[in-house]
C-alpha positions as CSV (number, residue, x, y, z in Angstrom):
1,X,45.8,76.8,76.0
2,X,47.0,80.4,76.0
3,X,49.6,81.3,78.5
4,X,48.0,84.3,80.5
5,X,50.9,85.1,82.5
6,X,52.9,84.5,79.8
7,X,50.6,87.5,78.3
8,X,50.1,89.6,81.5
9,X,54.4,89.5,81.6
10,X,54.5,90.8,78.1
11,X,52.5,93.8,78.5
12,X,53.9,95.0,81.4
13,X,57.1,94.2,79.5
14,X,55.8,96.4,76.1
15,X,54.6,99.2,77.9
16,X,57.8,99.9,80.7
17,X,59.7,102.8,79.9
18,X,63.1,103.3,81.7
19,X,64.6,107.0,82.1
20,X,67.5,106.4,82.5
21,X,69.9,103.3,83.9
22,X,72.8,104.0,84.8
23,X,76.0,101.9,87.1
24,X,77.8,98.7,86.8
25,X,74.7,96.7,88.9
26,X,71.5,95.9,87.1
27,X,70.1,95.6,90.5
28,X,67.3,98.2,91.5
29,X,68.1,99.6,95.5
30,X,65.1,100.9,97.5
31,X,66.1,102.2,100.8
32,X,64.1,100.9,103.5
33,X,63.1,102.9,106.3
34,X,62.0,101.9,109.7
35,X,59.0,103.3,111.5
36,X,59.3,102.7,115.3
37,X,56.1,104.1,115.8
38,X,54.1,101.9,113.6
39,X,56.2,98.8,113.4
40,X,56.3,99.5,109.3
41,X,59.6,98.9,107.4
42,X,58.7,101.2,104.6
43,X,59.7,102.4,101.0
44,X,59.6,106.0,99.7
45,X,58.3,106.5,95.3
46,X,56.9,108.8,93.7
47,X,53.1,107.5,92.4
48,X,51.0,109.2,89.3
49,X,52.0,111.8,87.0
50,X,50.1,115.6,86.9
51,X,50.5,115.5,90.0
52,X,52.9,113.3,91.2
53,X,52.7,112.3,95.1
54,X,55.3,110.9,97.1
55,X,54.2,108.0,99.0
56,X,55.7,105.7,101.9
57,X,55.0,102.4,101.1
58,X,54.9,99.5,104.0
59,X,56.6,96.1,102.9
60,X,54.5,92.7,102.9
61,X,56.7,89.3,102.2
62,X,53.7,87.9,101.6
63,X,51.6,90.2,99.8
64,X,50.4,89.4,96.8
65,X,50.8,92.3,94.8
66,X,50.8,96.2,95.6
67,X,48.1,98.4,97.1
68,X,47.7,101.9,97.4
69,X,44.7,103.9,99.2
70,X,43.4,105.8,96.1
71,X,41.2,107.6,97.7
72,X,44.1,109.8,99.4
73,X,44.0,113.2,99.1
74,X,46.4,114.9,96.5
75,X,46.1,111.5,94.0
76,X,44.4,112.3,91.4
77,X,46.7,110.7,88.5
78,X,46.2,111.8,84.8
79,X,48.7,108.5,84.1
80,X,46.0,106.2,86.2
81,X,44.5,103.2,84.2
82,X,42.0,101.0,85.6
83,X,42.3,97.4,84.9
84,X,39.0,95.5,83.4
85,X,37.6,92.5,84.6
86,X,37.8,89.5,82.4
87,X,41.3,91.0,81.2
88,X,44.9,89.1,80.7
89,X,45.8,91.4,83.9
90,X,43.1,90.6,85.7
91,X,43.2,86.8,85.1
92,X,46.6,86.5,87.2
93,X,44.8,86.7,90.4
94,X,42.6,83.6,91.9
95,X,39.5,85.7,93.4
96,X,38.3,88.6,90.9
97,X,35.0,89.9,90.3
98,X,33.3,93.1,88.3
99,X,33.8,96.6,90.4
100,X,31.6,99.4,89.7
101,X,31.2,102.7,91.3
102,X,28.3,103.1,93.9
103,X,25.6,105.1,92.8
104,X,26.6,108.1,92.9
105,X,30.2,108.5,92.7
106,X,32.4,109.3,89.8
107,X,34.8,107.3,88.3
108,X,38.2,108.4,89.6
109,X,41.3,106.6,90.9
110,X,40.0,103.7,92.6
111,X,36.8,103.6,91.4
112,X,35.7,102.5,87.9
113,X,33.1,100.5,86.2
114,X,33.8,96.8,85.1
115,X,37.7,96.9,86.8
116,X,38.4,93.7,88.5
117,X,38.1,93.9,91.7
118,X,40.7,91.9,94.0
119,X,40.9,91.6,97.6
120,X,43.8,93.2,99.2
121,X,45.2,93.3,103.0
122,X,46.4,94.5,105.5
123,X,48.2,91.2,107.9
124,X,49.8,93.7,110.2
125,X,46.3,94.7,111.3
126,X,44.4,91.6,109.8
127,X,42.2,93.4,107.7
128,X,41.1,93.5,104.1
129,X,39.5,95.1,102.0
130,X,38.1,94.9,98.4
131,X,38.8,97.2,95.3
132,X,40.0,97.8,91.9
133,X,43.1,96.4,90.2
134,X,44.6,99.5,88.2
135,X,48.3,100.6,86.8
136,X,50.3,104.1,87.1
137,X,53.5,105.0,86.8
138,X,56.1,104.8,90.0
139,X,59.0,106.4,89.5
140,X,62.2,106.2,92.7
141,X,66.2,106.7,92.6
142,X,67.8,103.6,93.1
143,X,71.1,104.1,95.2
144,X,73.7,103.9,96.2
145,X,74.2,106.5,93.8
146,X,71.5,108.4,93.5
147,X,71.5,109.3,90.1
148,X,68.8,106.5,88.1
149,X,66.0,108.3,88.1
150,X,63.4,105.0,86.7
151,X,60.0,105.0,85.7
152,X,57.6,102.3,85.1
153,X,53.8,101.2,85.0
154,X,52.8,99.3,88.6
155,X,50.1,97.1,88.8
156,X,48.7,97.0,92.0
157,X,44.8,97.3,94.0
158,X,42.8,100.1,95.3
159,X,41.1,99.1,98.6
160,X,38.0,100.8,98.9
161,X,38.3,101.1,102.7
162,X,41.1,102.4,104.8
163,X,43.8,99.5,105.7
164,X,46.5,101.5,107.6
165,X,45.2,103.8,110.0
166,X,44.7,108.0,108.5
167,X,47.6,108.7,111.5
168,X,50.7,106.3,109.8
169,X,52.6,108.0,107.1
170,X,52.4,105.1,104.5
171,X,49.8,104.8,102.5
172,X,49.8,101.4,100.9
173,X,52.0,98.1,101.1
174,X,54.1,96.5,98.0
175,X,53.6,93.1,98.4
176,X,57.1,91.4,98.2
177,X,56.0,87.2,97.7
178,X,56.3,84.9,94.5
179,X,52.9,85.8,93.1
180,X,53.7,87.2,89.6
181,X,52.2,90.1,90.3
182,X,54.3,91.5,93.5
183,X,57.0,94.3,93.6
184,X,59.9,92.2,92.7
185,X,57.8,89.7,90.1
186,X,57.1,92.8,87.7
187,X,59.9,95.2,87.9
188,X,62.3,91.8,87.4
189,X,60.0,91.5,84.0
190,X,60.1,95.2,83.2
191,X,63.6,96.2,83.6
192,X,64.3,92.2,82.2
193,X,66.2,91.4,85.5
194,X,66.9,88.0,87.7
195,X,63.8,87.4,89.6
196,X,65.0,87.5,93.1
197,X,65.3,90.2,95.7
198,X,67.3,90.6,99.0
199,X,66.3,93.0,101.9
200,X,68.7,94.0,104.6
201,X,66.0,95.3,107.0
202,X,67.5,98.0,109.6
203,X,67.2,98.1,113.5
204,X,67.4,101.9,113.5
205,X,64.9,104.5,113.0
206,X,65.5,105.9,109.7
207,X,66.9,109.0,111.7
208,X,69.6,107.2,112.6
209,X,70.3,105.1,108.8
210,X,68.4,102.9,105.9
211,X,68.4,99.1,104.9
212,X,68.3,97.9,101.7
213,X,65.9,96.3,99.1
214,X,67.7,94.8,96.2
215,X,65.4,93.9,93.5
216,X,67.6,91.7,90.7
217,X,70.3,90.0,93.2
218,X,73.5,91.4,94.0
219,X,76.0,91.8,94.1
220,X,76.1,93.1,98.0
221,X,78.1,96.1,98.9
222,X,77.5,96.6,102.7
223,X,80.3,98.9,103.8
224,X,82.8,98.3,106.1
225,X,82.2,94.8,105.4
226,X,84.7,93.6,102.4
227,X,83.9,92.0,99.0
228,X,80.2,91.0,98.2
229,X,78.0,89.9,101.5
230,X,76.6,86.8,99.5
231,X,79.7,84.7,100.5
232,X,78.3,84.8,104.2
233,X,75.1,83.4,102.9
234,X,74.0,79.4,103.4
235,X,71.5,78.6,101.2
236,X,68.2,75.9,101.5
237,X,64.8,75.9,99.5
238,X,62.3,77.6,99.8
239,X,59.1,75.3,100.5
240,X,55.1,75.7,99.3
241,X,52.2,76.2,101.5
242,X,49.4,74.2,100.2
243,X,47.2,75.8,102.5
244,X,46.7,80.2,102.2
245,X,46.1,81.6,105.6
246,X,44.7,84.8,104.3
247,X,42.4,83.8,101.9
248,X,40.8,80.4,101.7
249,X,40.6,78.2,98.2
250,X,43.8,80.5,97.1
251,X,47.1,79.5,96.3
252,X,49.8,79.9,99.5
253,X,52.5,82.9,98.1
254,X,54.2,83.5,101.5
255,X,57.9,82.2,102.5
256,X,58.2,78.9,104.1
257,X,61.6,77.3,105.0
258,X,62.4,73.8,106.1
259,X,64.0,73.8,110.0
260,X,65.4,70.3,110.2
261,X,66.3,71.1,114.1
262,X,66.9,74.2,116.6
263,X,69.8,73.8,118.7
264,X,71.0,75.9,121.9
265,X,74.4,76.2,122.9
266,X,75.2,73.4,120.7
267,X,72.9,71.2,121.5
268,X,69.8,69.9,120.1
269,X,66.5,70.7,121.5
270,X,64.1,67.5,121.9
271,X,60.8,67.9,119.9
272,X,59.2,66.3,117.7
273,X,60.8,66.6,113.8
274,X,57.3,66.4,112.8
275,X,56.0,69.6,113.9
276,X,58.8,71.5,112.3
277,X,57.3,70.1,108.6
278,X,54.1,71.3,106.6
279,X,51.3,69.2,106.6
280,X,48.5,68.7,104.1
281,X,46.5,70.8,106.3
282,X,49.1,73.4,105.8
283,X,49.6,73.4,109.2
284,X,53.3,73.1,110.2
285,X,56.6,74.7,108.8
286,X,58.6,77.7,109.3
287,X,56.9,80.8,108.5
288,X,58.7,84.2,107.2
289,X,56.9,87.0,108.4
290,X,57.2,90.9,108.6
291,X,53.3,91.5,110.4
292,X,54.7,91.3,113.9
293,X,58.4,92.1,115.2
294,X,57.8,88.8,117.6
295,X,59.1,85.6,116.4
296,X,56.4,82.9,117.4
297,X,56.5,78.7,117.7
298,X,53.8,76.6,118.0
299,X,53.3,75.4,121.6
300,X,54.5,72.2,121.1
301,X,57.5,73.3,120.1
302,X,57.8,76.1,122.6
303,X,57.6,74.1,125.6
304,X,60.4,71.8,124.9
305,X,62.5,75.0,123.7
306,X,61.7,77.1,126.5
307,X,62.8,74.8,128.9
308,X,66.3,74.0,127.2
309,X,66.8,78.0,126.9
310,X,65.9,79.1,130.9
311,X,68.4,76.1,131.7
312,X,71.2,77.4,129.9
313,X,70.2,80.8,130.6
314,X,70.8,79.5,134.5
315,X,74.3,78.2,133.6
316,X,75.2,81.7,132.8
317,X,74.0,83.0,135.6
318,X,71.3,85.1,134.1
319,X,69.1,86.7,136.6
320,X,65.5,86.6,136.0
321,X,63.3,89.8,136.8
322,X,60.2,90.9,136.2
323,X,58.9,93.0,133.0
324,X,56.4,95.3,134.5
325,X,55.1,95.3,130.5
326,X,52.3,92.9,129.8
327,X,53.7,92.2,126.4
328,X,57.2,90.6,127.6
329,X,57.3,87.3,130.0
330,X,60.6,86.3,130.6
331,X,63.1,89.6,131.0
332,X,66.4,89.5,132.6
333,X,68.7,92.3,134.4
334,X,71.3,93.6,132.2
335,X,74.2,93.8,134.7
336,X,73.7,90.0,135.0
337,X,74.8,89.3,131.1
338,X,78.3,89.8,130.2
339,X,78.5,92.1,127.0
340,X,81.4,91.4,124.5
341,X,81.8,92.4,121.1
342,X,79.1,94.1,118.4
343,X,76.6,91.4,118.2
344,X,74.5,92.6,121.4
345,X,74.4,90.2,124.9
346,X,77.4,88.1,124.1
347,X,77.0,85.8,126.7
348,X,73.2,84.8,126.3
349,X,72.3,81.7,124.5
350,X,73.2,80.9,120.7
351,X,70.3,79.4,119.0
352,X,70.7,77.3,116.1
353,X,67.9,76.7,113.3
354,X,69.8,73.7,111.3
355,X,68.4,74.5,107.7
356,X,66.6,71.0,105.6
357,X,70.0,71.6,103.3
358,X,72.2,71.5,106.3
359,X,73.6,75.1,107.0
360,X,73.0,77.2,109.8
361,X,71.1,80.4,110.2
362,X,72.7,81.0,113.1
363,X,70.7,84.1,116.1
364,X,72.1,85.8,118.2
365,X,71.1,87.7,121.5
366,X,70.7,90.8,119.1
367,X,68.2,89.0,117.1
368,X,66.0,87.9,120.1
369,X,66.6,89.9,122.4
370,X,65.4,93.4,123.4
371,X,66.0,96.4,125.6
372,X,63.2,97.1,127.6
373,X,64.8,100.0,129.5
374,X,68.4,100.9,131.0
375,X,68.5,97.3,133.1
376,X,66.1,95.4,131.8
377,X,66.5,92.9,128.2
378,X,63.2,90.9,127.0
379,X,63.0,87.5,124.7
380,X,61.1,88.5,121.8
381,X,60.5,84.9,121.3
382,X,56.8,83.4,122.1
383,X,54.7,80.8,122.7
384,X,52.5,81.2,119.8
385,X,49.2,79.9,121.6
386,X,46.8,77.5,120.7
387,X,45.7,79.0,117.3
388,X,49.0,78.5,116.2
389,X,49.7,77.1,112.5
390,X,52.7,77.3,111.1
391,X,55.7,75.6,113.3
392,X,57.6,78.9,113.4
393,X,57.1,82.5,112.8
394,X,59.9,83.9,112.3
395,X,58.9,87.7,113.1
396,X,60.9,91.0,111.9
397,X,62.7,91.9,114.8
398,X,64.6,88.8,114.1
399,X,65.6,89.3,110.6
400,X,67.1,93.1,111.2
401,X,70.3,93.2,110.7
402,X,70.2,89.6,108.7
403,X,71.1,90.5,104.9
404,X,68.3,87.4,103.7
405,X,67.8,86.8,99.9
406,X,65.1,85.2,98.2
407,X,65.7,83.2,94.6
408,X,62.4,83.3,93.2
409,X,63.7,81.5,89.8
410,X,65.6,78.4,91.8
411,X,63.1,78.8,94.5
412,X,65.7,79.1,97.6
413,X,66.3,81.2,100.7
414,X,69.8,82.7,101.9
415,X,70.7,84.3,105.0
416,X,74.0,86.0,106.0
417,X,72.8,85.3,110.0
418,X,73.7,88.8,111.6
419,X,75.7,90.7,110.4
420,X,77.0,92.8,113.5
421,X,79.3,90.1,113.8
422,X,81.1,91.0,110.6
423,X,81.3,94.4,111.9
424,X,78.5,96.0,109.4
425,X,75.0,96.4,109.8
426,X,71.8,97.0,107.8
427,X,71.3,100.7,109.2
428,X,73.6,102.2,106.6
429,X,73.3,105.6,104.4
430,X,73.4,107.7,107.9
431,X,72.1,111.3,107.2
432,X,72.6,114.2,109.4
């Protein structure tokens, strides 16, 4: 039987074309910017040629494969291809049909006859949308420095309704998972890189600095820290869905980890080792996630955790007070914490997620916590309801500052846990 992705690999491979490549790492570096407003962690290219348009992407671990509104004013690509249905391309993804124009419309970007049309979506909002599968050329400067200008063909979907609302600067998501079709999948078999990426997602506003996405591995220069950041990583697998929360009958591409147990202060929380596995039903497991800042745990899970927290929360005298913000429950007054170090409320409780291979992703107030207003800190940690799934959700806010590093050849996960404790951060590249 022929090998289609075998195929659809090779002619991305044939028809790359790198610029120029220039430095000692044969890593490609995105910067990643934060959007406060829109809760986006986004990724600046330049899309089409004759014209070119610069476009903020939105990252999506679990996307698929890149999308882009074509139908955005300005795009109008003479380096645009549709891809045909029944194609190699086109074969890669589970649920494809035949796309044609309405009646009516001309064929341009994002709309051409007999293209294969994919579903593509939006999990920030929950929304998706059907459309074309097409290729252009992207072309970006891959730092730190500056000066490897690249340019390749990117497959990725045109929706043929709006995803991301006409007010939010980005325009499309590049869908970061294991399908061979994301972001890291293809430019790992254009520029003939490792297939792995990192991201070092940043708690600033992009005013204030950038993170990183490494596409190819590392090594990890995160200035002031020392040496390469991979030696704070511990390392477990990275597990398979059997179950696809976004679309039914289709393959699970998002991140799941194994949790063996989740410890505070030291000690181990009492729940059931059960609920922190995936089931056949797909229910179960620890979720990676980047659609909500909020880190969630099924309620079975919560209760037993919540308790254990608010009672060693009351051993360090934490004082309780209202939010006066519906989205926050449990808030406490800042004078009441002692503050030490660079890592945030020092004297707050250290959670523990013992990893299935034994290590430690280790959170700290900074991860879970947040500033509400001058005397007032939130949990960002939540009781995920009763249509909760997965076991965990571990939610963006959580993995700022976390330099975390997916293997998508070994299939396995790293994690540096934060990194404010080494005196460094993921808000880096400051501009004035």
């Amino acid at each position: 039987m022929v090998n289609l992705r075998l195929i659809a690999i090779t002619i991305l491979l044939s028809a790359a074309t790198v610029f120029s490549r220039q430095g000692p790492s044969m890593a490609v570096i995105l910067p990643v910017a934060k959007n406060v407003n829109s809760g986006f962690y986004t990724v600046t290219i330049g899309f089409g040629t004759k014209p070119t348009v610069s476009t903020e992407f939105a990252l999506d671990l679990g996307g698929r494969f890149p999308w882009y509104e074509c139908f955005t004013p300005g795009y109008n690509s003479s380096s645009y291809r549709p891809i045909r249905y029944g194609s190699p391309i086109c074969k890669l993804v589970e649920d494809t049909s035949s796309f044609d124009c309405a009646v009516g419309v001309p064929v341009s970007p994002g709309c051409s006859n007999h293209s294969c049309q994919v579903v593509s979506y939006n999990p920030k909002y929950g929304m998706g949308s059907g459309g074309g599968l097409a290729q252009d050329v992207m072309n970006f400067i891959s730092t730190p420095d500056g000066s490897s200008l690249i340019g390749s063909p990117l497959v990725f979907a045109c929706p043929s309704f709006y995803l991301i609302p006409p007010t939010d600067p980005s325009r499309g998501m590049l869908g970061l998972s294991r399908h061979v079709l994301s972001l890291p999948m293809q430019l790992s078999s254009a520029f003939k890189i490792p297939r792995k990426f990192a991201l070092c997602l940043p708690s600033k506003p992009k005013e204030a600095g950038y993170g990183d996405l490494f596409i190819g591995g590392g090594p990890y220069s995160l200035p002031p820290l020392s040496g390469d950041a991979s030696r704070l990583f511990d390392t477990t697998p990275l597990l398979v869905n059997p179950v696809n929360e976004r679309y039914k009958g289709v393959p699970s591409y998002e991140y799941f980890i194994g949790v063996k147990s989740i410890k505070i202060e030291g000690e181990a929380v009492p729940l059931k080792k059960s609920l922190l596995s995936i089931r056949k039903d797909g229910s179960g497991g620890t979720k990676l996630s980047m659609a909500s800042p909020f880190t969630y745990f099924h309620p079975s899970i919560f209760e037993p955790f919540y308790e254990a927290f608010m009672a060693k929360a009351t051993e360090k005298k934490m004082v309780q007070v209202w939010a006066d913000d519906t989205t926050y429950i449990t808030c406490f007054d800042k004078k009441s914490i002692r503050r030490r170090g660079t890592h945030g409320p020092d004297d707050v409780p250290e959670i523990e997620l013992v990893l299935e291979s034994g290590g430690i992703w280790r959170i700290y107030g900074s991860d879970y916590m947040v500033d509400l207003d001058e005397r007032k800190t939130c949990l960002q940690l939540f009781d995920g309801g009763p249509d909760a799934v997965a076991g965990i959700v571990i939610g963006s806010h959580l993995l700022e500052d976390n330099l975390i590093e997916f293997d998508l050849e070994s299939s396995r996960f790293s994690v540096t846990s934060s990194l404010l404790v080494h005196n460094t951060s993921c808000s880096r590249f400051i501009t004035a």
